[in-house]
N, C-alpha and C positions, 0 to 999 in steps of 0.2 A: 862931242864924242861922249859915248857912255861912261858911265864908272866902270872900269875893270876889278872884278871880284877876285880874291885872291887864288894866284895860278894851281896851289896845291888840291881845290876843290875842282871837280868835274860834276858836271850834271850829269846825273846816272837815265838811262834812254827807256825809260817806264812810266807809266802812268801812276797817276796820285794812289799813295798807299798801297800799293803793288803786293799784297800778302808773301810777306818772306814764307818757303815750306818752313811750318814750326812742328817739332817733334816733342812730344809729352808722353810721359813715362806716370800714369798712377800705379800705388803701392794699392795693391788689394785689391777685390771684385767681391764685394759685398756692398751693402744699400748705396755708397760713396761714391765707389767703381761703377756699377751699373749705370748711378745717375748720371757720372763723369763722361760715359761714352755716349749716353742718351743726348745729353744737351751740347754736347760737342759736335754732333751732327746738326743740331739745330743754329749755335752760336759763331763758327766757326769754317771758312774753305781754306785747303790749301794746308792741312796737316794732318801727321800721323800722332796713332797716338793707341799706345798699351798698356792694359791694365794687368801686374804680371799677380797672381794668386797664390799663397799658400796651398791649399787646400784642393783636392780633386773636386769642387765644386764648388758653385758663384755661392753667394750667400750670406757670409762670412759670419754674424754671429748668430743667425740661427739657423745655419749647416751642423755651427758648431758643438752649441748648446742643444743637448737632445733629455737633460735628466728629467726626470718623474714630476710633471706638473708645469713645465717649463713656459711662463706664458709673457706677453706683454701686460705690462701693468698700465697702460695706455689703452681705449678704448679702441678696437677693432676698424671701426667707419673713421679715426683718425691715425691711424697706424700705418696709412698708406704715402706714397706721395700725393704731394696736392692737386695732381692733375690727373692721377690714376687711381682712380676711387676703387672699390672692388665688392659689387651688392651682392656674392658671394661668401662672405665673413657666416661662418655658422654661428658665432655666439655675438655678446657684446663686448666679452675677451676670447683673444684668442691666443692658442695653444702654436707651439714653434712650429711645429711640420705645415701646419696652413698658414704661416707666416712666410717660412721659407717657399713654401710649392708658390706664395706671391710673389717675389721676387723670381723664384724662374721662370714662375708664365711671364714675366713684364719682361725679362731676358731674352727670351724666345720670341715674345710677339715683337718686338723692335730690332729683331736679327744682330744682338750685338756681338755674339759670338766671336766676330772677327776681329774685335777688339782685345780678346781676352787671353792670356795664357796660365793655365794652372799649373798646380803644383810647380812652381814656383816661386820662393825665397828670394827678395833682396837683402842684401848684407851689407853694401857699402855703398855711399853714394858720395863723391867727389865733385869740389867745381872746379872747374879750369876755366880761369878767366882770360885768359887768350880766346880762347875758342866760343868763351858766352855758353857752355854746355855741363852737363854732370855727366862724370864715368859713373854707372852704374854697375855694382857687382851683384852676382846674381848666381842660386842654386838651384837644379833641378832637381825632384826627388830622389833618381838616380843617385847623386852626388856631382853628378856634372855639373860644372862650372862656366861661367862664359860673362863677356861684358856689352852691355848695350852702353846706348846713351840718349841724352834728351836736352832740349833747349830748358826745358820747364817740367821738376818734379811736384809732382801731387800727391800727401799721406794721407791716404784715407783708410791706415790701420786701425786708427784707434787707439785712448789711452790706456785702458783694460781690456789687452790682447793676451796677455800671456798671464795663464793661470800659474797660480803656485797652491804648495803645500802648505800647512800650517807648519812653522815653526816650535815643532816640538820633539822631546828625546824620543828614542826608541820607535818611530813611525815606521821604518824599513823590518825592525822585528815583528809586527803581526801579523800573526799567523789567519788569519780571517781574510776577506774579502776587505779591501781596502780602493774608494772612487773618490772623485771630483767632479765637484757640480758641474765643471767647462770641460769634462773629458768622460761622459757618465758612459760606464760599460753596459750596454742596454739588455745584456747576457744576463745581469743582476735578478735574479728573485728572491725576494725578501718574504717571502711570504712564508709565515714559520719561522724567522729567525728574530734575532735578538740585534736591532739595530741601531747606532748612533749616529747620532748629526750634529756636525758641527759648526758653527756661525750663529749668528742672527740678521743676514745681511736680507736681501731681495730672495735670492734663490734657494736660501733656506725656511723661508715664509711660505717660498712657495711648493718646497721638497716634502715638508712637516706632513701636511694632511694624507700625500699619497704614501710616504713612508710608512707613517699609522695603520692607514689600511692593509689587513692580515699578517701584520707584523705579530712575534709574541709580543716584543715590547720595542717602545722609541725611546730614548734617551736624548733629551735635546742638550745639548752643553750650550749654553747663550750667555755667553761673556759680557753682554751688553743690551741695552733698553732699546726699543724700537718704536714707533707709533704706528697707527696698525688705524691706517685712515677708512672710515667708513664709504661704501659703495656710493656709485652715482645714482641719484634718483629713479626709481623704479621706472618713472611717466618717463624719464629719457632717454630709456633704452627700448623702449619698443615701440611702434607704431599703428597696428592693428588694433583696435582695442578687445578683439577675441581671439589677442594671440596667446600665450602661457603668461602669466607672471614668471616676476624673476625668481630664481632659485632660491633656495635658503642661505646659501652664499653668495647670492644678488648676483648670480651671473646669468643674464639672458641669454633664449636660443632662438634665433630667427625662422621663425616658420615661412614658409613656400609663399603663401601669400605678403609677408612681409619684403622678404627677397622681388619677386614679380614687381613691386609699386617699386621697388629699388630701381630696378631692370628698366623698367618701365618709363615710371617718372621724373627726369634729369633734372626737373627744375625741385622735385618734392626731395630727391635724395642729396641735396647740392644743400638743399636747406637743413636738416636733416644732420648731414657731415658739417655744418655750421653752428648748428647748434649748441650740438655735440662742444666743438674747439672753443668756442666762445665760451660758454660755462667752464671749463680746463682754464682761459684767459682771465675769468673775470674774479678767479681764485687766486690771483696772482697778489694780493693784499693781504694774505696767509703769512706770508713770506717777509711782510714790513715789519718790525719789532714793534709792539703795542698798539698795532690797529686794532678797530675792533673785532675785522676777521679774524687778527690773529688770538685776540683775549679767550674769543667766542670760539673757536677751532680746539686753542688745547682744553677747553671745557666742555666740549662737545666729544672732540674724542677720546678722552679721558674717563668719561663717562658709559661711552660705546665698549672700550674697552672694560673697565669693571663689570659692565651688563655680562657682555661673550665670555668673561674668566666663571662669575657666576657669584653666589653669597661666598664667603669667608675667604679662602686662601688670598687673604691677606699679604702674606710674604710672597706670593707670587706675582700678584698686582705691582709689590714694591719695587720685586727687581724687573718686572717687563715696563712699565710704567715710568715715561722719562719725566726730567724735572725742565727739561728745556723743550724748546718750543717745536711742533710740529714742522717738519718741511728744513730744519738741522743739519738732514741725514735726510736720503731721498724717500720719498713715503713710494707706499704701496699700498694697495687694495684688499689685502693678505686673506686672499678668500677662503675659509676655514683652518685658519692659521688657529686661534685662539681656541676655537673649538677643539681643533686639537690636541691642543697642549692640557685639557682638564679631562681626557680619557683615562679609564680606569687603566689599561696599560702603559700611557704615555709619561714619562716623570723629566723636567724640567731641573738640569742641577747649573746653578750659576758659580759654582766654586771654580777654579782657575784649575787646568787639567797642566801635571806638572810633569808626566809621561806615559807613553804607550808603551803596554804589555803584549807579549806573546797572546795573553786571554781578552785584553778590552783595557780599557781606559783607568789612570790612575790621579787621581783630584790631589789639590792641595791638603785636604785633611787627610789623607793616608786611606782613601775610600778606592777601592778599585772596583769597576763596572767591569760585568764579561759579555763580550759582545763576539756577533757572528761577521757584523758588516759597521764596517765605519763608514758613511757620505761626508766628504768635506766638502762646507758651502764655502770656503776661506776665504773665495774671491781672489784678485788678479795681482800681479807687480803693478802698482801706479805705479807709469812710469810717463813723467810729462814729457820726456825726451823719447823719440822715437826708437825700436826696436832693432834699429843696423845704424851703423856708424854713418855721420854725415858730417861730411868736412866743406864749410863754405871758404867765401875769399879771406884770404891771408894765412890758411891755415886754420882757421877759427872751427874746433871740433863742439859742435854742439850739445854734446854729453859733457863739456868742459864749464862753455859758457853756461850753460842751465843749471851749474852745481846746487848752487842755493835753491834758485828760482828760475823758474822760465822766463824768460827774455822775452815777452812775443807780442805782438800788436793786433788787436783786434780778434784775437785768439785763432788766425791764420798765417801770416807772418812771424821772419824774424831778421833785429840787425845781423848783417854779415853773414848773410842765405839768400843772394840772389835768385829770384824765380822758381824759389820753393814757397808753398803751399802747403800748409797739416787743415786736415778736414777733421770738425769739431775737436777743437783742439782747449789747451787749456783757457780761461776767461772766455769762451764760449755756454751754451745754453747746457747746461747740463740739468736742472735741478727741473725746471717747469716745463713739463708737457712733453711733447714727441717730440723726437730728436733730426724725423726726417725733415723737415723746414728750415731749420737752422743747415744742415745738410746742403738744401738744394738754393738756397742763400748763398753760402760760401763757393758750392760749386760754381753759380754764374757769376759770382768775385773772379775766380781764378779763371775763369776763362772771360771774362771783359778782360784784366790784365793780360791773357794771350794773346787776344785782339789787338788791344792795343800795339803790345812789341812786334805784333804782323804790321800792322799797317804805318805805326808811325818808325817804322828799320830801329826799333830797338833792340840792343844788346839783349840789356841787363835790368831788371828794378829790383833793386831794395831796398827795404823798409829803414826809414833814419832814426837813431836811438831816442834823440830829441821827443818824437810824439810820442812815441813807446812807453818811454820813462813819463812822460806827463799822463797819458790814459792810463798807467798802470795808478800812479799816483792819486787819479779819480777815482777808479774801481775800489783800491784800499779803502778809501774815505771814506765811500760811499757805503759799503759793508760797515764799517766801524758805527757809522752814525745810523745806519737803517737795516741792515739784514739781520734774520734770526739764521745765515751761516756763520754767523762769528760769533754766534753763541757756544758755552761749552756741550760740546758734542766730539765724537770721532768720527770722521767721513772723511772718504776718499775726495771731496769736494777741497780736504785740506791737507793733502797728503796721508790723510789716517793721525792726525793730532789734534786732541783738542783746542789747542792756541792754533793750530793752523794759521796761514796765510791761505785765503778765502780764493781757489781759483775758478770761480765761475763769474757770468756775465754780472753788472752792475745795475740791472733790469728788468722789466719783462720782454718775453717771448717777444710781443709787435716791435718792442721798445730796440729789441736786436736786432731784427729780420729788419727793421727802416734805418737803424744804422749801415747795416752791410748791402743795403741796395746798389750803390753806387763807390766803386775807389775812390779814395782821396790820394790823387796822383801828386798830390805836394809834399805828402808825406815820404814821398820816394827818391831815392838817388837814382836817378835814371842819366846810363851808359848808353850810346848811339854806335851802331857798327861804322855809322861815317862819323869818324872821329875828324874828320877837316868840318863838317857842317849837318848840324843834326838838320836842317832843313832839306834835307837828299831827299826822304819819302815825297816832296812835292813834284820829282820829277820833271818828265818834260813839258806839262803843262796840259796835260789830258786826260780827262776821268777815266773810268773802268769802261763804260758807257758807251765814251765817243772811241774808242780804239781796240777794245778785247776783242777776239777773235770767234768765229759764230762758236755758242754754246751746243751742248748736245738736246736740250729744249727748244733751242731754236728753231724756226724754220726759215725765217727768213730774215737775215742781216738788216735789212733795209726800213724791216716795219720798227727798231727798235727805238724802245721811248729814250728818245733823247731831253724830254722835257718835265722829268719826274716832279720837278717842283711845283706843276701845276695842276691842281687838284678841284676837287668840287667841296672838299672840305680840311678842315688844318688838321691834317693827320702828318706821321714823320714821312718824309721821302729821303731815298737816299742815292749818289752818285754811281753808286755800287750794284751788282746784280740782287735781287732779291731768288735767291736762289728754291724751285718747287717741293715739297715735301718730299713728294715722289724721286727727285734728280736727287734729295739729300739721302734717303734711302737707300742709294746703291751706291751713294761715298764711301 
C-alpha cells in the first residue's frame, strides 16, 4: 500500500506553476513606471498592473524639471535605455524637453497608456497579511479619494521628489519674483533685471550661464565648493570627421549626416553608444581614494578649473576650489559654469545669507543685495523613506524603522515589507554614470520575484535582516577603506553631512548591474498561500504544455511542441508557453 500523505493537504487540479492572477500597483510613470510596464509585457502572463502618477504627464523628472538650461549631465547616446537607442539626440547633451519628448515617444510606441493613470497621489500603502496584499490609499487631483490594492508594490518615486525652499528668515516677504529650480515658472524674464541664485548643487551650474545672459546682474550665493569636471573628448562626441567641432563649452551638435550613419548603421551606432559607456565605466577608478586616476583627476581638474576662473582672483578659486577629492559630491560637466561666474556683471558672494528682505538678500556681514528675482537651486527633501506612509507586517511603519538609517538590502528591499520594491533606492548606483541601467536591473529583480510568487503559489517574500545587516556591514567598510564618498564633503549621497553614512553602492556601475542579475531567494522569508504544503504549485502532474487550452495564436492544438527540450543546439527551453511579441502587445 502506498504512503498516505497527510489528510489536511489536497492536491490542487492545475498544472505545474499555474500563474496565480498577480496585481502590481507602481508608484509613478516616469523612466521606472514606463520601464515597469514595458518589461512586464515581456517578463510576465496572467497579471495586472498600474502605474498610478502624480503629475498630468509621464515623464516624471523631466516633465518636471523645465528651468533655464536644464540638461543631463550624462551623454545623450547614453541617456537612453539600453535597448532604445535614439540617433535622433541633437547634441552630445541634451536639454529636458528632448529628454522628456523621449520618453513619450517610447510611451506611445509601446501603447502603454493602459497601464497608466495620472494625476494621481498615493498616500498610504498598508499590508495585510491575511490577504498576502497592500491597501493602497490614493488622491485624484480633484481631491477624491478612493483605495486600490495589489499583491506587489513598486517605488519608483524617487529619493529627490519633493523639492524644498531653503531654510531661511523672511523668504515669504519678497516682494520680487521668487522660483525653484524643480517648479521654474517658465513665465520668468529676467532679462533686464537684477537676479540671484542660490546653491551650488547640479541645477545651479547648470541655471548660472542662462541667468547671466541679459540679466543686469547675477548674484551667485555658493555656500559650498564644487568640481566642475572637464568635457569628454572632443574625438568622442562626433563621428563625421567634417562635422563642427565641439563648442567652446564642448557640447557637440549632431549634423544630418551624422544622425543618417546613426539611422543607418546598427552595427556602427551600437559601437558608438559603447564607446561612449565604456569610457563613463573605465572612470570609475576616479572614485577609489589614491589611485592614480584619482591623484591625476583632482590635478587635472584643479588645473581646468584655475585655467576657466582666469589670472588672479585668487579668493575666488579658493572658495569654488574643493580640498577633497573629485566624484565627493556628484560631478557635472558645468558647461559655462565658470565662465560665467568671472563676467563683468556676474559677482560670486560666499558669505552665509542670514535673511530675505522685502528688496533682496541680506549676508552675514550686514551686506544687503537688491534683487528683482531670486532662483532657488536648494534642491530636494532627502528623504530615504518614501513620500506616503507605508506600513508593513506587524505594524512595522517604515518612516519609524528608517529613523536613523535605511534598513534596505540590495538597495531594493526591506525587512518587514513583504513584496515591496523601491526602484533606485538608497545603496544603489547613484554617483557613476546614468541612472537608467541600474533602473532596468532592478525592474527585472522585481518582476523575476513576481514570477516567482506566480508560479511557485507564493504568498509573501521578504527580505531577512540577517543578509541586510551583513551587506550593509560590507558597503560601510568598503567606503571607509576605499571610497573618496566618505571623504569630507556635503552630499545628498550622505544625507547632506559631511560625516555622513555613505548611502550609495560599494562599486562600480558593472560591479552592480552583475550583482542584481539574479535574486538570492535564500535571502528571503518566503510564505506559501498552501500553508498544509508549499509543494501545491506542482499540481496534478502536467505541464502548461501537455494540458492549457488552445491559445489565441494557435491554430491548431494538435501540432503543439510537446517536446521543447529538444533542440539542435543548448539554448534554454521551457515547459511553459513562449508567449509572441505580437500576442504580448495586446496583453
Amino acid at each position: 500500500m502506498a504512503f498516505q500523505a497527510q489528510p489536511a493537504y489536497v492536491i490542487p487540479d492545475n498544472y505545474l506553476s499555474k500563474s496565480n492572477r498577480l496585481r502590481i500597483i507602481h508608484v509613478g510613470a516616469g523612466a521606472s513606471g514606463l520601464l515597469c510596464a514595458y518589461k512586464a509585457r515581456k517578463m510576465l502572463d496572467n497579471y495586472d498592473l498600474v502605474c498610478y502618477e502624480k503629475n498630468p504627464e509621464v515623464g516624471g523628472t523631466w516633465w518636471e524639471n523645465t528651468y533655464p538650461g536644464c540638461a543631463c549631465d550624462i551623454p545623450a547616446h547614453i541617456y537612453t535605455y539600453s535597448f532604445e537607442p535614439n540617433p535622433e539626440w541633437s547634441g552630445f547633451y541634451a536639454y529636458s524637453d528632448e529628454i522628456q519628448s523621449y520618453f513619450v515617444r517610447f510611451y506611445e510606441k509601446y501603447k502603454l497608456q493602459q497601464f497608466v493613470r495620472l494625476q494621481t497621489t498615493v498616500i498610504s500603502a498598508t499590508w495585510d497579511d491575511d490577504r498576502g496584499q497592500y491597501s493602497v490609499e490614493l488622491e485624484k487631483s480633484d481631491g477624491t479619494e478612493f483605495t486600490d490594492w495589489c499583491h506587489v508594490l513598486i517605488n519608483g518615486s524617487g529619493v529627490v521628489n519633493k523639492w524644498k525652499w531653503p531654510a531661511i528668515d523672511g523668504l515669504s516677504e519678497f516682494e520680487g519674483k521668487l522660483a525653484h529650480s524643480a517648479h521654474w515658472d517658465n513665465t520668468i524674464d529676467w532679462i533686464g533685471k537684477r537676479v540671484a541664485l542660490i546653491g551650488t548643487g547640479s541645477s545651479s551650474i547648470q541655471m548660472a550661464p542662462h541667468l547671466a545672459e541679459g540679466s543686469t546682474s547675477l548674484t551667485v550665493f555658493a555656500r559650498n565648493c564644487t568640481w566642475i569636471s572637464p568635457p569628454i573628448a572632443p574625438d568622442s562626441q562626433k563621428i563625421e570627421p567634417g562635422s563642427e567641432a565641439p563648442a567652446t563649452a564642448s557640447k557637440h551638435h549632431y549634423i544630418e549626416a551624422e544622425k543618417n550613419r546613426f539611422r543607418q548603421d546598427k552595427s556602427l551606432f551600437l559601437d558608438y553608444r559603447k564607446n561612449l559607456e565604456s569610457e563613463v565605466a573605465r572612470m570609475f577608478p576616479l572614485y577609489l581614494r589614491g589611485s592614480d586616476l584619482n591623484i591625476a583627476a583632482k590635478k587635472n581638474m584643479k588645473s581646468s578649473m584655475e585655467t576657466k576662473l582666469g589670472p588672479g582672483r585668487e579668493q575666488l578659486k579658493a572658495k569654488m576650489i574643493p580640498n577633497w577629492s573629485p566624484g565627493c559630491r556628484r560631478l557635472t560637466p558645468g558647461e559655462g559654469y565658470l565662465e560665467s561666474l568671472i563676467l563683468p556683471h556676474v559677482e560670486t558672494i560666499h558669505d552665509e545669507i542670514v535673511k530675505i528682505t522685502p528688496k533682496g538678500i541680506m549676508t552675514a556681514t550686514g551686506r544687503e543685495v537688491e534683487i528683482d528675482i531670486i532662483a532657488c537651486a536648494t534642491g530636494f527633501h532627502v528623504s530615504y523613506t518614501p513620500h506616503f506612509k507605508i506600513q508593513g507586517r506587524d505594524g512595522a511603519i517604515m518612516k519609524n524603522e528608517w529613523s536613523k538609517a535605511p534598513n534596505i538590502y540590495l538597495s531594493i528591499a526591506s525587512p518587514k515589507f513583504p513584496n515591496y520594491f523601491v526602484m533606485n533606492g538608497p545603496r544603489g548606483n547613484w554617483a557613476q554614470g546614468c541612472a537608467l541601467p541600474s533602473l532596468e536591473i532592478q525592474i527585472e529583480y522585481a518582476l523575476q520575484c513576481c514570477k516567482k510568487l506566480q508560479d511557485d503559489g507564493i504568498k509573501s517574500m521578504e527580505v531577512m535582516q540577517e543578509p541586510t545587516t551583513q551587506l550593509n556591514d560590507h558597503i560601510d567598510l568598503w567606503h571607509n577603506n576605499f571610497s573618496v564618498f566618505a571623504e569630507d564633503c556635503r552630499s545628498w549621497y550622505k544625507d547632506n553631512k559631511n560625516d555622513g553614512r555613505v548611502f550609495i553602492w560599494s562599486g562600480s556601475l558593472l560591479h552592480f548591474l552583475t550583482v542584481m542579475q539574479t535574486p538570492r531567494y535564500e535571502h528571503f522569508k518566503i510564505e506559501y498561500w498552501n500553508k498544509a504544503n508549499m509543494w501545491a504549485f506542482l499540481g496534478n502532474g502536467r505541464s502548461e504544455l501537455e494540458v492549457a487550452p488552445l491559445r489565441s495564436w494557435e491554430k491548431d492544438i494538435s501540432k503543439r511542441d510537446l517536446a521543447p527540450y529538444i533542440r539542435n543546439a543548448d539554448i534554454p527551453w521551457s515547459a511553459k508557453f513562449v508567449v509572441p511579441e505580437e500576442a504580448r502587445a495586446l496583453s
